[in-house]
C-alpha positions as CSV (number, residue, x, y, z in Angstrom):
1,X,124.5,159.0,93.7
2,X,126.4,155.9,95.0
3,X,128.5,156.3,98.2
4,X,132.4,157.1,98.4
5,X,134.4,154.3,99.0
6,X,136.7,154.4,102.2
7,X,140.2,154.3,101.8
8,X,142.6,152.0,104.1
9,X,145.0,154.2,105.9
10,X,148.0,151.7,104.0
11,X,150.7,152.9,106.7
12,X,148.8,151.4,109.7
13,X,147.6,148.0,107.5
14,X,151.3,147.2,107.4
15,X,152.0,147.4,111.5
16,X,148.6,146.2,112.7
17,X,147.2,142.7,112.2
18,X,143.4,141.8,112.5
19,X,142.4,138.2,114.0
20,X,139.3,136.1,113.3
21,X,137.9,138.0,116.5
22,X,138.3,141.8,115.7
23,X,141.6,142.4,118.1
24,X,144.4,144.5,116.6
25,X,148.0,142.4,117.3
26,X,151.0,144.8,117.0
27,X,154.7,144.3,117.3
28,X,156.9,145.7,120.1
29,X,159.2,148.5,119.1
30,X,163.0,149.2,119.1
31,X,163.5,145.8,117.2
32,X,165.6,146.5,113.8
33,X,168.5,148.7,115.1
34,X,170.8,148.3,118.2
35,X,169.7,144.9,118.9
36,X,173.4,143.8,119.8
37,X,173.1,146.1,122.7
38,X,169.5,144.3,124.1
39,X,169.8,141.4,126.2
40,X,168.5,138.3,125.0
41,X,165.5,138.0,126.9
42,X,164.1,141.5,125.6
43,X,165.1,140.4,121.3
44,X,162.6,137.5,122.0
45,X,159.8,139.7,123.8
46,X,159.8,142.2,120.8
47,X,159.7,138.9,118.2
48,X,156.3,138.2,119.8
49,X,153.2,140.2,118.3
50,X,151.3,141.4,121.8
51,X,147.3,142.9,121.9
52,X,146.7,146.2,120.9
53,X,145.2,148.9,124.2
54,X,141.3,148.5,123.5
55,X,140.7,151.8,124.0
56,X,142.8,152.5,120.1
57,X,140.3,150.2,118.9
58,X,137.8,153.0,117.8
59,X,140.3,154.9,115.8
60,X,141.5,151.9,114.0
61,X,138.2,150.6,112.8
62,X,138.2,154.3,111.0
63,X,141.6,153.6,109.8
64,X,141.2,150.0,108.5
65,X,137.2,150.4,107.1
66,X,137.6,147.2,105.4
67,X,139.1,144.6,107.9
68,X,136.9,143.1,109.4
């Protein structure tokens, strides 16, 4: 009997992005409502995607089988 396929967990594929080299780039939070009450300087820090904490890495390799 051939193997089950894996399934991508679809809600994390659409927040995380893969590079070339395996890290996990992620966007900062708090960025689509209340923005008129951020200053300036923190609406361009959460336009910026930012590494992802290596030690999440494990549990997203489960999550996204197929992205690397």
């Amino acid at each position: 009997m051939p193997k089950q396929k894996l399934k991508t967990h679809k809600a994390m594929a659409k927040r995380v992005k893969v590079t070339a080299g395996g890290k996990f780039l992620r966007r900062k939070i708090a960025i689509n409502h209340l923005r008129r009450n951020k200053s300036p300087q923190a609406v361009r820090s959460m336009d910026k995607t930012f590494p992802l904490a290596t030690a999440d890495t494990r549990r997203l390799k489960r999550l996204l089988p197929y992205a690397f």
